[in-house]
Backbone as CSV, one residue per row, in Angstrom:
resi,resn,N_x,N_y,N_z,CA_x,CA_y,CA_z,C_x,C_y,C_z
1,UNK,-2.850,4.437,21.543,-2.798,3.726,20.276,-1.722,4.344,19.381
2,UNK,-0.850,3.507,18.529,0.266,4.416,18.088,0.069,3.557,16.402
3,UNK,0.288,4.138,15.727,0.229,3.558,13.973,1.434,3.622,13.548
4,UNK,2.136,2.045,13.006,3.253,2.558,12.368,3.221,2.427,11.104
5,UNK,4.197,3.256,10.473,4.199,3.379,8.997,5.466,2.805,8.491
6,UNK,5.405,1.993,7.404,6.508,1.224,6.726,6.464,2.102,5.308
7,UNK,7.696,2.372,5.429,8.008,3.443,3.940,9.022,2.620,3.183
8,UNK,9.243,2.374,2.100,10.290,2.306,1.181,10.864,3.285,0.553
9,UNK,12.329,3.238,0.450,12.977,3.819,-0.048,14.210,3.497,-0.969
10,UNK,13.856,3.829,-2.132,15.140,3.415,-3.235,15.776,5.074,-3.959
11,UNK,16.717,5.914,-3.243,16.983,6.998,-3.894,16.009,7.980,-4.545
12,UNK,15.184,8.091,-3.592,14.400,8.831,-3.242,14.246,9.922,-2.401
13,UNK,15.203,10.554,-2.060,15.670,11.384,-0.925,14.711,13.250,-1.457
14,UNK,14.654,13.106,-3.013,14.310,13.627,-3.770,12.848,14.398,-3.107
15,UNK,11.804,13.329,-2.653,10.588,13.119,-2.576,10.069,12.322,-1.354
16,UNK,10.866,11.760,-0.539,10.617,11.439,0.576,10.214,12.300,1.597
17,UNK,11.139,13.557,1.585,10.661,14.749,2.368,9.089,14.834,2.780
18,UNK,8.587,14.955,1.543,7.406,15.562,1.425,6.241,14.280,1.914
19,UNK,6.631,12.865,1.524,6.406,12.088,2.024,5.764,11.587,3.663
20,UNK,6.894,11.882,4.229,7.288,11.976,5.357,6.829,13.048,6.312
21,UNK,6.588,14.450,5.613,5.905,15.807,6.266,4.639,15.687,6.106
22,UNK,4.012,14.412,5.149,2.784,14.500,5.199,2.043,13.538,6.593
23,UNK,2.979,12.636,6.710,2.603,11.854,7.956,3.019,13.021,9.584
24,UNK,3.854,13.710,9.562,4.367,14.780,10.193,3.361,15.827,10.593
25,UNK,2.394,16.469,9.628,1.573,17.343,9.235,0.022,16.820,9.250
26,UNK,-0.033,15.297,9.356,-1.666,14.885,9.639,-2.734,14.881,10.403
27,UNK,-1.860,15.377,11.810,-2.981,15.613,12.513,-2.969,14.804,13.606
28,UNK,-2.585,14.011,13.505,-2.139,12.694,14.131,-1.415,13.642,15.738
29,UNK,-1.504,12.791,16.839,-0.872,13.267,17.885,1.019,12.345,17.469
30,UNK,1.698,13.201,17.826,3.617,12.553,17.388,3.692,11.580,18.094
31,UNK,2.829,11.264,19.283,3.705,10.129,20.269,2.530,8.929,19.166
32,UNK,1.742,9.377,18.966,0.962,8.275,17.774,1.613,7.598,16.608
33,UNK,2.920,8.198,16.194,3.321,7.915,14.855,4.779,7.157,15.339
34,UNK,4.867,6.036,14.589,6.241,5.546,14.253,6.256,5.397,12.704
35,UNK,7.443,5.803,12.111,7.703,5.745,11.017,8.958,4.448,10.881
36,UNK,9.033,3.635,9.766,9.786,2.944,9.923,10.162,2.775,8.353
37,UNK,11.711,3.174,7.899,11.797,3.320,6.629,12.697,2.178,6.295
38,UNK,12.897,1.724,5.538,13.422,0.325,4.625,14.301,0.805,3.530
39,UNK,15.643,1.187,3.608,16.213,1.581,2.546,16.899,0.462,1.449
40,UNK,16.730,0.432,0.330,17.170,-0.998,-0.378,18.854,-0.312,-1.027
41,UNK,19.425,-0.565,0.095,20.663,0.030,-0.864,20.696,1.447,-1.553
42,UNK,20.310,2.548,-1.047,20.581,3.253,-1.878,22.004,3.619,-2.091
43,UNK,21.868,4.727,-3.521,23.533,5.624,-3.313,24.155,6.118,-2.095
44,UNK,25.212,6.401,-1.769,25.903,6.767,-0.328,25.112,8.187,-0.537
45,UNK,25.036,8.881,-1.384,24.480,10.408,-1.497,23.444,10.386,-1.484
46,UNK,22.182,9.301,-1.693,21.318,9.570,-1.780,21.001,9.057,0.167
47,UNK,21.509,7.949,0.519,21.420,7.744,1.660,21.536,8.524,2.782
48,UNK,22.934,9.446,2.300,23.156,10.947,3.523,22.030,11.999,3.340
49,UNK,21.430,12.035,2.216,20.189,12.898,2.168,19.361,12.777,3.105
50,UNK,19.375,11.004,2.856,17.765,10.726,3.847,18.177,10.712,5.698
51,UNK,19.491,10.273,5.494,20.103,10.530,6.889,19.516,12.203,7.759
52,UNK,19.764,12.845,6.455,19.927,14.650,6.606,18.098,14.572,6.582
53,UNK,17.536,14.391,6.264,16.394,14.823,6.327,15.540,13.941,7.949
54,UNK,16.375,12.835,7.513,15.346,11.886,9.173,16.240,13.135,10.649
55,UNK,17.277,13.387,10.109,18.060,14.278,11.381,17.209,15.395,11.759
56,UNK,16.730,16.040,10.660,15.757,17.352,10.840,14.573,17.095,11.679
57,UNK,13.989,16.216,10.995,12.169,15.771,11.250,12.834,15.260,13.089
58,UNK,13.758,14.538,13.458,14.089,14.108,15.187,14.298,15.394,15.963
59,UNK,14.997,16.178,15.555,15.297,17.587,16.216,14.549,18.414,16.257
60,UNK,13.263,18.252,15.350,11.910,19.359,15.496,10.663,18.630,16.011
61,UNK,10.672,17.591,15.831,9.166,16.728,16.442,9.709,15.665,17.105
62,UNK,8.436,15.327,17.794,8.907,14.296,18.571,8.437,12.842,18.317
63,UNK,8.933,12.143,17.124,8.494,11.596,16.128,9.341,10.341,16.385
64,UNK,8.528,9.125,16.434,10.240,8.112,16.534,10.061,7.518,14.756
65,UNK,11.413,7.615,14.407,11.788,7.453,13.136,12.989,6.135,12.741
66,UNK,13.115,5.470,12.430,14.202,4.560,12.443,14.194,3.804,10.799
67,UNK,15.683,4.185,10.605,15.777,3.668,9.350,16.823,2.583,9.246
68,UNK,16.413,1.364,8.238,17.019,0.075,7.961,17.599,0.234,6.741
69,UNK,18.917,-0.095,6.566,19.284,-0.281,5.208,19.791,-1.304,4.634
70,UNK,19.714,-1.841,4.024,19.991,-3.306,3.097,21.371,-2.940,2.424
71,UNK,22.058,-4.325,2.557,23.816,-3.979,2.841,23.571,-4.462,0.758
72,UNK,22.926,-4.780,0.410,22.578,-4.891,-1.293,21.287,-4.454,-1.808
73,UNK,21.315,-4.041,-2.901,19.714,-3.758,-3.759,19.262,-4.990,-3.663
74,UNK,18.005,-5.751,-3.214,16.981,-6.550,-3.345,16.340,-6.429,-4.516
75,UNK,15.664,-5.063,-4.323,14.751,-5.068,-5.732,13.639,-5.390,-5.494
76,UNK,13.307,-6.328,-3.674,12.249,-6.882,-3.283,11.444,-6.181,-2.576
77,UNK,10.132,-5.456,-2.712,9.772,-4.604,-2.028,8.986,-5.605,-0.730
78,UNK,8.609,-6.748,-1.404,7.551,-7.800,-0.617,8.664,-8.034,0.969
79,UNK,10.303,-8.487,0.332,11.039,-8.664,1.352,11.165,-7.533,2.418
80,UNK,11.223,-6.073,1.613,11.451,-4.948,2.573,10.032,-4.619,3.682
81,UNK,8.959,-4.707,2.725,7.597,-4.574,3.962,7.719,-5.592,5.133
82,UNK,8.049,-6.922,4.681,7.938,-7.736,6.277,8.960,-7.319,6.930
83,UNK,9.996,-7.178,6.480,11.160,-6.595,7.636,10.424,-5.523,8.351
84,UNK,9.411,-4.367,7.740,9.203,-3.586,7.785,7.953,-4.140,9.162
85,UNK,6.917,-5.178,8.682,5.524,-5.843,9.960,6.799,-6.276,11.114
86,UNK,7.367,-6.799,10.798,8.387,-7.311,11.940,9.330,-6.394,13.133
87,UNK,9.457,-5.182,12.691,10.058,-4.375,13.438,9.169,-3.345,13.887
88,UNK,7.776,-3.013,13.063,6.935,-2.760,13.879,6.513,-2.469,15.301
89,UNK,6.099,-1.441,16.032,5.983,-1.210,17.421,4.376,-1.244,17.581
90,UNK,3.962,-0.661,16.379,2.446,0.064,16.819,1.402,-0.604,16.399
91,UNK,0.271,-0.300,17.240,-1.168,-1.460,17.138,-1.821,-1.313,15.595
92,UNK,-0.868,-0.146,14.665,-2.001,-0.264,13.120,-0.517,-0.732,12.708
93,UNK,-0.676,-1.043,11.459,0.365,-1.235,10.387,-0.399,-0.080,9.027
94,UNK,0.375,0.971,8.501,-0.041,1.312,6.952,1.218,1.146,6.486
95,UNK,1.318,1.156,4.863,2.101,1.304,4.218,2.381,2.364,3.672
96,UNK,3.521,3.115,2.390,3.777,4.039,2.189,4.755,4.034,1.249
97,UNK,5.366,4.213,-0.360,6.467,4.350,-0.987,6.981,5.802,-0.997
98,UNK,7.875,5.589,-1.101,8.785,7.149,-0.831,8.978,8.177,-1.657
99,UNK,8.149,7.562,-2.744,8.403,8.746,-3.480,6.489,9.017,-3.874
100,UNK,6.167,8.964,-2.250,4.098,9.121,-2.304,3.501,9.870,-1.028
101,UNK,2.815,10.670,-1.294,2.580,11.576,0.147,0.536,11.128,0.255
102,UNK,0.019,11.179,1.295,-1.335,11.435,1.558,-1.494,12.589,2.114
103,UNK,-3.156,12.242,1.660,-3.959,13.631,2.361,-4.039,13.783,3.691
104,UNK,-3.328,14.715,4.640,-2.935,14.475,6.061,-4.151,14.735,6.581
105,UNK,-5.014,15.369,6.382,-6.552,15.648,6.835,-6.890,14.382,7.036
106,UNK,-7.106,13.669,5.796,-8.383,12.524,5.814,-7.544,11.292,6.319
107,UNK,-5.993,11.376,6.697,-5.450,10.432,7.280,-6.232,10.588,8.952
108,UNK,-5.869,11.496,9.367,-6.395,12.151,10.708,-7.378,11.234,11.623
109,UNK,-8.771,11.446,10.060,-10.068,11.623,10.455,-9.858,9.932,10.011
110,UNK,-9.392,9.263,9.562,-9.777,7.638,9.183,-9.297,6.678,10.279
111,UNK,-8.150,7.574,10.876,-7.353,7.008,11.650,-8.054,6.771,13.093
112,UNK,-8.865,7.875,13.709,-9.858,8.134,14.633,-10.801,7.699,14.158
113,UNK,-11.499,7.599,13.242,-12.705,6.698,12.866,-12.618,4.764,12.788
114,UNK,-11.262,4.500,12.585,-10.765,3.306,13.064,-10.926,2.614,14.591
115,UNK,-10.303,3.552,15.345,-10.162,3.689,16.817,-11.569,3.708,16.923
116,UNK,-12.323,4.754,16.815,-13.698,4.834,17.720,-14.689,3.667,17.562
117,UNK,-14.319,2.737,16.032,-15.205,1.993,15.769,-14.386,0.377,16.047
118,UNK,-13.030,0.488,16.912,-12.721,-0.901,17.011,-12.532,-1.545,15.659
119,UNK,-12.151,-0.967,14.635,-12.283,-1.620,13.272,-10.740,-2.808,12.976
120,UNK,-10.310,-3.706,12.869,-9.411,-4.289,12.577,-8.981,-3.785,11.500
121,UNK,-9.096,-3.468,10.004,-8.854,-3.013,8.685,-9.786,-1.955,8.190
122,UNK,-9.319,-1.331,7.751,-9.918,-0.223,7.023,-9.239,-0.074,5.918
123,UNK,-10.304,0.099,4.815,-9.521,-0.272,3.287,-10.459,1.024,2.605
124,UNK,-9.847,1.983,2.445,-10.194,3.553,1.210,-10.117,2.093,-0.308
125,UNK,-10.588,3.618,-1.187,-10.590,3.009,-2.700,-10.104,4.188,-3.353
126,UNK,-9.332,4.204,-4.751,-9.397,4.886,-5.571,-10.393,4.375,-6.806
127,UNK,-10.757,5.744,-7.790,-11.474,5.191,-8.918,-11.172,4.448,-9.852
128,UNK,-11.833,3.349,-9.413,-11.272,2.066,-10.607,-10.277,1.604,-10.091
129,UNK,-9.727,1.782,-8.991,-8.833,1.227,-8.310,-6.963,1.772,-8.901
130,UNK,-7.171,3.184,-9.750,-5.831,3.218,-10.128,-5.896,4.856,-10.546
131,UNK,-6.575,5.545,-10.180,-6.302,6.950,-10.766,-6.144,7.546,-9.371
132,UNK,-4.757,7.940,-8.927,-4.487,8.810,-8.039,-4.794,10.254,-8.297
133,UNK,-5.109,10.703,-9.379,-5.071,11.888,-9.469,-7.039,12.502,-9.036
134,UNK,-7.411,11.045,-9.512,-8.796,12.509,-8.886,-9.199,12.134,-7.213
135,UNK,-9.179,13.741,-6.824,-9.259,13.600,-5.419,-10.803,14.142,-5.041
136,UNK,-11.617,13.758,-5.535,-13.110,13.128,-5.140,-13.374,12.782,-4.158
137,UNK,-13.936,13.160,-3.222,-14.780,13.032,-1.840,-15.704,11.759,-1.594
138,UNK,-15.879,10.941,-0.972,-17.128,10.282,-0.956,-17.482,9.975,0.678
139,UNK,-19.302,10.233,0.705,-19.580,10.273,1.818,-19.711,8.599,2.436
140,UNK,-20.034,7.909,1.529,-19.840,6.414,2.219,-19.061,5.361,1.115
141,UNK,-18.493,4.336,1.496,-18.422,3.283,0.618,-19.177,2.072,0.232
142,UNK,-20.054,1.664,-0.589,-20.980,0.096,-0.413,-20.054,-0.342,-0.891
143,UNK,-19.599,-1.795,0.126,-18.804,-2.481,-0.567,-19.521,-3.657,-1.207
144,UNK,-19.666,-3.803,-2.432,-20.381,-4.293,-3.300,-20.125,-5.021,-4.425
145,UNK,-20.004,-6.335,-4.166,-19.160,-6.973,-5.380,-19.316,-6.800,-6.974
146,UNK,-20.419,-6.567,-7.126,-21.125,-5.486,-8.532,-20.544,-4.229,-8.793
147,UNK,-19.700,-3.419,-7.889,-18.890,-1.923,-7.824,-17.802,-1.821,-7.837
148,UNK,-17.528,-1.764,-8.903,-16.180,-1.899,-9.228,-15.240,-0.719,-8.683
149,UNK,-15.828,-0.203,-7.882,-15.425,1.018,-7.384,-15.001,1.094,-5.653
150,UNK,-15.243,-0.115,-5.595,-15.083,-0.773,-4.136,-14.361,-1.424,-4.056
151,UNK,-13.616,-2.183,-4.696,-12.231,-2.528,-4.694,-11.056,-1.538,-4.762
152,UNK,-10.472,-2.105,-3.373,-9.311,-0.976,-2.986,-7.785,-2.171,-2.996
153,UNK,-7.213,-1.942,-4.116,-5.848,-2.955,-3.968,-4.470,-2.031,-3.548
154,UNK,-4.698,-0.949,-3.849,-3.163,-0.313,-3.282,-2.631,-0.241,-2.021
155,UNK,-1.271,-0.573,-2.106,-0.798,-1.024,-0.944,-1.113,-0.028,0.042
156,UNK,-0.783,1.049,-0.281,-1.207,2.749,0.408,-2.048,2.949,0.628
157,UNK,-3.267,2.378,0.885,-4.695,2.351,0.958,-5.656,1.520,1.767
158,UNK,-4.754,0.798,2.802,-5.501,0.364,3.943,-4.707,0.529,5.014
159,UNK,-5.168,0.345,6.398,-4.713,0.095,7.451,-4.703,-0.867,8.533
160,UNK,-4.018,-1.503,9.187,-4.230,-2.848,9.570,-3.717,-2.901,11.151
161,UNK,-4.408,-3.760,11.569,-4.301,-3.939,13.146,-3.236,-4.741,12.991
162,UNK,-1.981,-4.697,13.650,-1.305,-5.779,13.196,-1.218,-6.788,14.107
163,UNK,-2.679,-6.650,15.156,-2.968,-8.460,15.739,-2.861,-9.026,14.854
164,UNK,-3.928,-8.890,13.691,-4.740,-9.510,12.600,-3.264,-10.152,11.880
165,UNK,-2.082,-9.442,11.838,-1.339,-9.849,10.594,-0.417,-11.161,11.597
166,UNK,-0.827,-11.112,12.737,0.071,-11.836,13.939,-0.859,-13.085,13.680
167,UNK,-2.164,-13.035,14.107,-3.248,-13.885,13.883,-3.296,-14.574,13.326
168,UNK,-3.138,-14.428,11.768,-3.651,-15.405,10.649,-2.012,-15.124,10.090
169,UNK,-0.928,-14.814,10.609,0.585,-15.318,10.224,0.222,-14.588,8.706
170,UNK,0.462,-13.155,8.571,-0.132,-12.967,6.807,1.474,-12.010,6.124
171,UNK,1.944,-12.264,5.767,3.185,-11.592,5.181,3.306,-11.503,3.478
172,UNK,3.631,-10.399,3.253,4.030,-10.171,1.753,4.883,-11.482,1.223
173,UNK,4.066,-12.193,-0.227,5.118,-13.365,-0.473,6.515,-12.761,-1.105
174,UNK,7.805,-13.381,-0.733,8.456,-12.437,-1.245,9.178,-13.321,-2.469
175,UNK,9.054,-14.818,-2.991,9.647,-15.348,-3.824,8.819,-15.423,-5.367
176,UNK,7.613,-14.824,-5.405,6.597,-15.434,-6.592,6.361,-14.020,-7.205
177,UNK,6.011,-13.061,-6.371,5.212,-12.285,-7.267,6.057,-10.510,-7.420
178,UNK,5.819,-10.095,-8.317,6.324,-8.965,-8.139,5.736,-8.107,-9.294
179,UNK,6.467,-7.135,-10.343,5.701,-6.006,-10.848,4.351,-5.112,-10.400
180,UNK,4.598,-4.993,-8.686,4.015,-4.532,-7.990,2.413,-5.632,-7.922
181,UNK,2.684,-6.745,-8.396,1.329,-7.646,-8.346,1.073,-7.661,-6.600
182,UNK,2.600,-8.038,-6.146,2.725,-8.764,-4.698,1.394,-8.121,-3.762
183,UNK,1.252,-6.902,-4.193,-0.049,-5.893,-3.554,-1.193,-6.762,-3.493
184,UNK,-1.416,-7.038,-4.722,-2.575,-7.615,-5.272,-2.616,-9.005,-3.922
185,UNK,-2.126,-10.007,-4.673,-1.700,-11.120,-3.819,-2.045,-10.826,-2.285
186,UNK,-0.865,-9.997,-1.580,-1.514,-9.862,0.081,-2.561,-9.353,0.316
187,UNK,-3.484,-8.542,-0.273,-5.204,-8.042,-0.305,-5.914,-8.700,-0.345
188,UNK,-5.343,-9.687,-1.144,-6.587,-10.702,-1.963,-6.549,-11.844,-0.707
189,UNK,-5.283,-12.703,0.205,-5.015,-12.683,1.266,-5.561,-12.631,2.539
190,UNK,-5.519,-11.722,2.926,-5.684,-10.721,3.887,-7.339,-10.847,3.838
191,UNK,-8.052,-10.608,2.395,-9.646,-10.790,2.836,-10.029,-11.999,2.793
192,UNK,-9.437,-12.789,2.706,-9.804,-14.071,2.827,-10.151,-15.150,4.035
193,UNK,-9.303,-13.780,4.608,-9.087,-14.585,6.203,-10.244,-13.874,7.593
194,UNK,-10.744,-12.439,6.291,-11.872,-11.753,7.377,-12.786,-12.351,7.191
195,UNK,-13.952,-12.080,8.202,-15.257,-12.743,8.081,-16.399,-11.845,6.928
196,UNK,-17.451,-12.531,6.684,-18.074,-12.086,5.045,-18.444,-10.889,4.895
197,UNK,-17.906,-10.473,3.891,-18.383,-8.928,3.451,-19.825,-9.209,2.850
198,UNK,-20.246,-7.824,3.364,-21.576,-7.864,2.786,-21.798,-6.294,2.474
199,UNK,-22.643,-6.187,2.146,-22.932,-4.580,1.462,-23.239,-3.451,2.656
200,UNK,-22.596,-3.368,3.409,-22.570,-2.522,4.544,-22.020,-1.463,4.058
201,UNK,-21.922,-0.400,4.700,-20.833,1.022,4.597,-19.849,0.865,5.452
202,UNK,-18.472,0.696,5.140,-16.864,0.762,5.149,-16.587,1.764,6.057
203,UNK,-16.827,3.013,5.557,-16.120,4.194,5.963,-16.519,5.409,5.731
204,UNK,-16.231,6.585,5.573,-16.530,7.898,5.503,-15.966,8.910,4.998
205,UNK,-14.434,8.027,4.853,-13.622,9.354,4.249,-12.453,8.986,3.389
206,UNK,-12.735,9.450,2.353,-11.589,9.270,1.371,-10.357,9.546,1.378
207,UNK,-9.440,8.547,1.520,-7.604,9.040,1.572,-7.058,8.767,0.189
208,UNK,-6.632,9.988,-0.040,-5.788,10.129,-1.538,-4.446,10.160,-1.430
209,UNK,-3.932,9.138,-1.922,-2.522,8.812,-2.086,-2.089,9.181,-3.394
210,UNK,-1.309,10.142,-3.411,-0.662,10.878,-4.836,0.571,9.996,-5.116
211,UNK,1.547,10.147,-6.459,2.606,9.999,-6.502,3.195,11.367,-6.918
212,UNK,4.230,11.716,-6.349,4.989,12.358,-6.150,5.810,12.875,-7.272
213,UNK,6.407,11.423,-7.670,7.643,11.351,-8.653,6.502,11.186,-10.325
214,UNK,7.313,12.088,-11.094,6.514,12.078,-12.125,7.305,11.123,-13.161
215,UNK,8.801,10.288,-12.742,9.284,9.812,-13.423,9.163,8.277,-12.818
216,UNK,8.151,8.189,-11.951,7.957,6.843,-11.266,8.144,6.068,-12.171
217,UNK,8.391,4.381,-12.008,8.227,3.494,-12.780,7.044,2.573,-12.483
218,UNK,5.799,3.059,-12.356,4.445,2.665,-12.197,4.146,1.749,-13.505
219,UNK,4.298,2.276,-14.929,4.569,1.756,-15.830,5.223,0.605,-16.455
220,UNK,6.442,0.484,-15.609,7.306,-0.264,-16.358,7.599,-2.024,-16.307
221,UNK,6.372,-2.375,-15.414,6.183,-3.624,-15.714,5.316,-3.695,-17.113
222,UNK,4.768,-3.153,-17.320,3.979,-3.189,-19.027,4.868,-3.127,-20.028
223,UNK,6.317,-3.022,-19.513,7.289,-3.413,-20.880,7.605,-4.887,-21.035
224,UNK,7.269,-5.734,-20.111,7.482,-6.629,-20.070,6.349,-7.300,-21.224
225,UNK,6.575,-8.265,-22.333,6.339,-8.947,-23.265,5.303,-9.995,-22.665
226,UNK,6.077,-10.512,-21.251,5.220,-11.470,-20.746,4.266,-11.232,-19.767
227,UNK,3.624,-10.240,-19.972,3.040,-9.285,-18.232,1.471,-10.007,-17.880
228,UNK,0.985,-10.315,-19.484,-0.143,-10.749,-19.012,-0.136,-12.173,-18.551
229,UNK,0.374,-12.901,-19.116,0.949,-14.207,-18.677,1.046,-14.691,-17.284
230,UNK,2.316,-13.876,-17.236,2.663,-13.524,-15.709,1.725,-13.374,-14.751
231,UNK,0.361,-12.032,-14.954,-0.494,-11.480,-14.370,-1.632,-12.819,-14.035
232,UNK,-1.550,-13.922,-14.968,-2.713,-14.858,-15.318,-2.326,-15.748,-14.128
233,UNK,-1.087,-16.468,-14.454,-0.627,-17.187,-13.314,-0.676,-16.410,-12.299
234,UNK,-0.134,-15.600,-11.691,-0.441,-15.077,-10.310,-1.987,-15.394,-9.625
235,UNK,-2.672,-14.578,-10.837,-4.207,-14.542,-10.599,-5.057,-15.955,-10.232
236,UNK,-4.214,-17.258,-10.924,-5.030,-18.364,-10.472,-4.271,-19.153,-9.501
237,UNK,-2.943,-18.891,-8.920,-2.476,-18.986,-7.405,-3.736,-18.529,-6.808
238,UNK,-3.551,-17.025,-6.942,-4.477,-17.063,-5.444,-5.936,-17.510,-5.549
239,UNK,-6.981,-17.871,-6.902,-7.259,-18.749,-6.826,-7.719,-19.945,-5.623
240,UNK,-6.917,-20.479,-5.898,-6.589,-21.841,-5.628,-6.354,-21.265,-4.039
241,UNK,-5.944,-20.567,-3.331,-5.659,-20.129,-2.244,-6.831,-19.815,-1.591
242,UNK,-7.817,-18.590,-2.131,-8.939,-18.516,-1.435,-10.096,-19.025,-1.487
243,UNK,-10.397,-20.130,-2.364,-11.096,-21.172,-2.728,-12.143,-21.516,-1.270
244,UNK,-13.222,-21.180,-1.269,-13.898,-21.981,-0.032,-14.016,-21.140,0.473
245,UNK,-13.328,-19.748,0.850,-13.041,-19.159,1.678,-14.719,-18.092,1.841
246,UNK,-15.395,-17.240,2.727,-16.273,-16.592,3.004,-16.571,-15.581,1.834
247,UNK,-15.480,-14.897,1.433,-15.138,-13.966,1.026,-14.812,-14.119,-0.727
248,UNK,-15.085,-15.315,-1.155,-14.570,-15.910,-2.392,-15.043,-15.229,-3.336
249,UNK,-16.174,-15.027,-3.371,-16.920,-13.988,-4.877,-16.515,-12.742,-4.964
250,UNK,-16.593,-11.698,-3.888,-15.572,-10.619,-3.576,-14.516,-10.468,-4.297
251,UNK,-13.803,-11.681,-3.806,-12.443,-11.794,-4.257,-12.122,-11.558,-5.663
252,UNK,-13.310,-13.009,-6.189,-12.698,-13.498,-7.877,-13.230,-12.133,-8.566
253,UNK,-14.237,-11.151,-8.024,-14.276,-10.024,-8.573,-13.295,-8.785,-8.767
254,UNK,-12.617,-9.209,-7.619,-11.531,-8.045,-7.758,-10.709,-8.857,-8.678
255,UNK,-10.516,-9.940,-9.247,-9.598,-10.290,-9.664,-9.953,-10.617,-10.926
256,UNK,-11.020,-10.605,-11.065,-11.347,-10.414,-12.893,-11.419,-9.187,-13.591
257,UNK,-11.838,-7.840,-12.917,-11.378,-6.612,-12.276,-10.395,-5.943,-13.043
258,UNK,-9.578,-7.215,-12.091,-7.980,-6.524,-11.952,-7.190,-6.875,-13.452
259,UNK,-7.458,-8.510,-13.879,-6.950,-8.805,-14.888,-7.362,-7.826,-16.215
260,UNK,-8.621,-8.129,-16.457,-9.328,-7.576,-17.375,-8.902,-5.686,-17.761
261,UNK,-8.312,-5.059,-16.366,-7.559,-3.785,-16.424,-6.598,-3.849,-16.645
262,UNK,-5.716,-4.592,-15.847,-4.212,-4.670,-16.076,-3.952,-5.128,-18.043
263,UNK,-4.680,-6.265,-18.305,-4.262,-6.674,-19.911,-4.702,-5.262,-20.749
264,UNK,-5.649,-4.863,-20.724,-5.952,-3.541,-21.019,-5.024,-2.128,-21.630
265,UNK,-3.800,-2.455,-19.958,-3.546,-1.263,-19.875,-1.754,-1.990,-20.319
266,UNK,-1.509,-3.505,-20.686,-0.662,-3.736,-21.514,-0.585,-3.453,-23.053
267,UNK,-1.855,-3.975,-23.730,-2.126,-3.572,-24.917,-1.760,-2.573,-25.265
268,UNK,-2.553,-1.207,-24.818,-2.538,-0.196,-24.928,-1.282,0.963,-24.832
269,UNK,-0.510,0.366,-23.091,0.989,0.176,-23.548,1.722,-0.210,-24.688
270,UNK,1.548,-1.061,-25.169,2.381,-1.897,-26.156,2.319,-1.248,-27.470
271,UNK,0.875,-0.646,-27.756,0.566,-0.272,-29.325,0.862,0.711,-29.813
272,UNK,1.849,1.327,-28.224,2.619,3.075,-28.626,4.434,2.459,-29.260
273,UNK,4.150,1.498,-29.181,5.553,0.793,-29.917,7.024,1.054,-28.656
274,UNK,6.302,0.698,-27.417,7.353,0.921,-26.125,8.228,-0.161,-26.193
275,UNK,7.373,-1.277,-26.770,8.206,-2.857,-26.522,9.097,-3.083,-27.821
């Protein structure tokens, strides 16, 4: 069984390292790992970095690594992940931004707990679905449409058989959505097409996805004037998309959830006088 990983990279050479040593360092057997990085144009200097660093990680492990670079900035991360399902080798798909490392332990142990249980998806949570920083243990997950703590939307935070994404034809949209919503959108997606959740236990082990870069622009769709707007329409696309579907209450929960946080965390943005 081999897992590949789709990384982005925008001049990030900075923080990719560490990135990259964390998938390196997990535990994972090397002939298990393909890494597959998506560069959107970077600087020529920032590009020979990452050149210089993928050269190191080939000459010390036995790691297959292959990097794509985009002959212009996109800007599209939705466009860079499917390039990213499409060139794909290995029976999982995770994701990964480059300037974000995981816990190589609990990658290890989720990754083998996948395998032993035949699982198609496996979806971790953070608290509230957005604080990377507390790295809190939990011995099971109820996934529970009442728990708001069971909704897992980050892209970095599941893993996927990529029959499943072959199956039901499921790709990042890459013309509608963006300020990192597009996440939202393929999750919301993606469960629509599994069969019904019910309050079972998920999993066993918590994977913490940090960010790295302390100058990320995690933020900077909340400068936008029109974010909630924006956020509203998105939200009743998909809607209208998973309508009928098994999984529908689930859903509109994560997505009242999601709105009800995201406008939240515009306001609150906004009233420091950023806009």
């Amino acid at each position: 069984m081999k897992i590949s990983f789709v990384v982005l990279h925008y001049n990030q050479s900075k923080y990719i390292k560490d990135s990259i040593y964390s998938l390196v360092y997990s535990g994972l057997n090397h002939d298990e790992i393909e890494i597959i990085i998506l560069d959107d144009c970077s600087s020529l200097e920032e590009y020979e970095n990452l050149k210089y660093i993928i050269k190191e990680i080939k000459k010390n492990y036995n790691i297959s690594v292959y990097v794509y670079r985009e002959e212009r900035n996109t800007k599209n991360q939705s466009l860079l992940r499917n390039k990213g399902i499409k060139q794909a080798n290995g029976d999982y798909i995770a994701f990964l931004d480059g300037d974000d490392y995981i816990n190589s332990l609990s990658l290890n142990k989720m990754f083998d707990f996948m395998k032993n249980n035949n699982y198609d998806i496996y979806f971790t949570t953070r608290i509230l679905g957005w604080n990377f920083e507390n790295k809190k243990s939990y011995n099971k997950l109820i996934v529970d449409p009442n728990n708001e703590e069971s909704y897992a939307c980050g892209i970095s935070h599941y893993i996927i058989k990529k029959e499943i994404l072959n199956k039901y034809n499921i790709f990042f949209e890459e013309t509608k959505y963006f300020f990192d919503t597009e996440d939202l959108y393929f999750y919301c997606i993606l469960l629509s097409k599994l069969p019904e959740i019910k309050n079972n236990v998920f999993y066993n082990i918590y994977l913490t996805c940090k960010n790295i870069n302390k100058n990320s622009n995690t933020y900077s769709k909340l400068k936008k004037r029109d974010y909630p707007k924006y956020m509203s329409q998105m939200i009743n696309d998909i809607y209208k998309n998973i309508a009928g579907c098994k999984n529908e209450l689930y859903i509109c929960n994560i997505l009242n959830v999601t709105l009800k946080r995201e406008i939240h965390r515009w306001f609150e943005f906004n009233n420091k006088g950023d806009v």
